[in-house]
C-alpha positions as CSV (number, residue, x, y, z in Angstrom):
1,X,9.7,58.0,-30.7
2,X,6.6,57.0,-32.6
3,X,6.7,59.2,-35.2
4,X,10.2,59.2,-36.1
5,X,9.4,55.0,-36.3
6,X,6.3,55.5,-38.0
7,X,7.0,58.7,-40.2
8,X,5.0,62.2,-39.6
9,X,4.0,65.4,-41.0
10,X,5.0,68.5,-38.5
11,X,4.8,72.5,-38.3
12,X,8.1,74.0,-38.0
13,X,8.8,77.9,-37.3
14,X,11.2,79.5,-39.7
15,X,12.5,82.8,-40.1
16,X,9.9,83.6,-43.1
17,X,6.6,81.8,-41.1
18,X,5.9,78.0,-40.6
19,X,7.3,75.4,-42.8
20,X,6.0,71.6,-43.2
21,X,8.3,68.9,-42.8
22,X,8.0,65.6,-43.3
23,X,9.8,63.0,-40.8
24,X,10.6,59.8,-43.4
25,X,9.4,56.6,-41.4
26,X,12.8,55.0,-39.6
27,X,14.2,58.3,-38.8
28,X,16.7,58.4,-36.0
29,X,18.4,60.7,-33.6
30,X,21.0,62.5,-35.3
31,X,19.1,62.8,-39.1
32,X,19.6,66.5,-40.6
33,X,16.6,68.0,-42.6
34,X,18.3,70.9,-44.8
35,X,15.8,73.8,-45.7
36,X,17.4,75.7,-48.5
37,X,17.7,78.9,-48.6
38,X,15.8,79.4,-45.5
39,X,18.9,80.6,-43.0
40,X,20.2,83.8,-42.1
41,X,21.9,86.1,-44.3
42,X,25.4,85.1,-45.7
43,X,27.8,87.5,-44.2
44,X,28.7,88.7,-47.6
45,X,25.3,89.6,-48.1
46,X,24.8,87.2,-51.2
47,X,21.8,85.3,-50.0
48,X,20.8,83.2,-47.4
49,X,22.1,79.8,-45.9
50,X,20.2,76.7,-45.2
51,X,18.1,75.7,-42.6
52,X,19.2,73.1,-40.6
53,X,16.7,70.9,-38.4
54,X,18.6,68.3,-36.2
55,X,16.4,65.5,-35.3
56,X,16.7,64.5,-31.5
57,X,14.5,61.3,-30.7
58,X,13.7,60.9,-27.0
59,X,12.8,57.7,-25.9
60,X,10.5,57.9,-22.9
61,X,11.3,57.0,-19.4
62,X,8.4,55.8,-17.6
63,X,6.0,53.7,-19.5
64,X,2.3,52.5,-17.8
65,X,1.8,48.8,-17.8
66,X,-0.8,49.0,-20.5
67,X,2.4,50.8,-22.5
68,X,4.9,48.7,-21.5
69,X,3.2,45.5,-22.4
70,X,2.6,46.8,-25.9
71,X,6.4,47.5,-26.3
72,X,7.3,44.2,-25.3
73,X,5.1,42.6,-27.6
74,X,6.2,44.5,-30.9
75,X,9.7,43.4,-28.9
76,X,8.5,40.1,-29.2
77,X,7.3,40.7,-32.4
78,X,11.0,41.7,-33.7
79,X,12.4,38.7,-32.2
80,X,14.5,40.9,-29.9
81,X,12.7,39.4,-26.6
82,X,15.3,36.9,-26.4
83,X,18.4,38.2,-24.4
84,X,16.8,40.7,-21.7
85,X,19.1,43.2,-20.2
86,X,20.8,43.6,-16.5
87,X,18.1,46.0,-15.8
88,X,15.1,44.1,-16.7
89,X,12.9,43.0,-14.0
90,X,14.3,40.0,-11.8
91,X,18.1,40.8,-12.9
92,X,20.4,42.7,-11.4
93,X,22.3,42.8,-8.4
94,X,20.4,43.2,-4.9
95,X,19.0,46.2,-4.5
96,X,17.8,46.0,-7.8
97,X,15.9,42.9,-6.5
98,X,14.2,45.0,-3.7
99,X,13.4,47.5,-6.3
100,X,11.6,45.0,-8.1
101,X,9.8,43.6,-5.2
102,X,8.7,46.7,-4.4
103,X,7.1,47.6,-7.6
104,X,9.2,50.6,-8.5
105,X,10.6,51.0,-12.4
């Protein structure tokens, strides 16, 4: 999640050895890097296809306290701290109530 928000510079196995790619900062889930010339044989036998690299961000699941504070502040910092969500702790019905009294995320 960080690095498709911040940009990064990866290793990525190819046919022919290990290509560099570079992830533009503000990429999202669903972006396609084409390599060139860098997929299988045409069928035809007249060259080679592209590459394809389907970007798939995952956001994570469980976050620390430590980590969790820090992504409510850059929330805050946004200005998207302003309408929390049914899941957020002290909304919700019930038993998400007892969830929340007991700690658990």
């Amino acid at each position: 999640m960080t690095a498709a928000a911040l940009g990064a510079s990866f290793d990525f196995d190819t046919l022919d050895g290990t290509e560099n790619i570079d992830l533009r900062p503000g990429t999202n889930s669903g972006h396609v890097i084409t390599l060139p010339g860098k997929g299988v044989t045409r069928l035809e036998g007249s060259g080679r296809g592209d590459l394809r690299i389907r970007v798939d961000v995952e956001t994570p699941s469980k976050l620390d306290e430590e980590q969790e504070s820090m992504l409510r502040k850059f929330a805050e910092l946004r200005g998207e701290d302003k309408t929390p969500g049914k899941f957020s702790p002290g909304h919700g019905g019930f038993f998400s109530k007892i969830r929340d009294a007991f700690g658990a995320k």
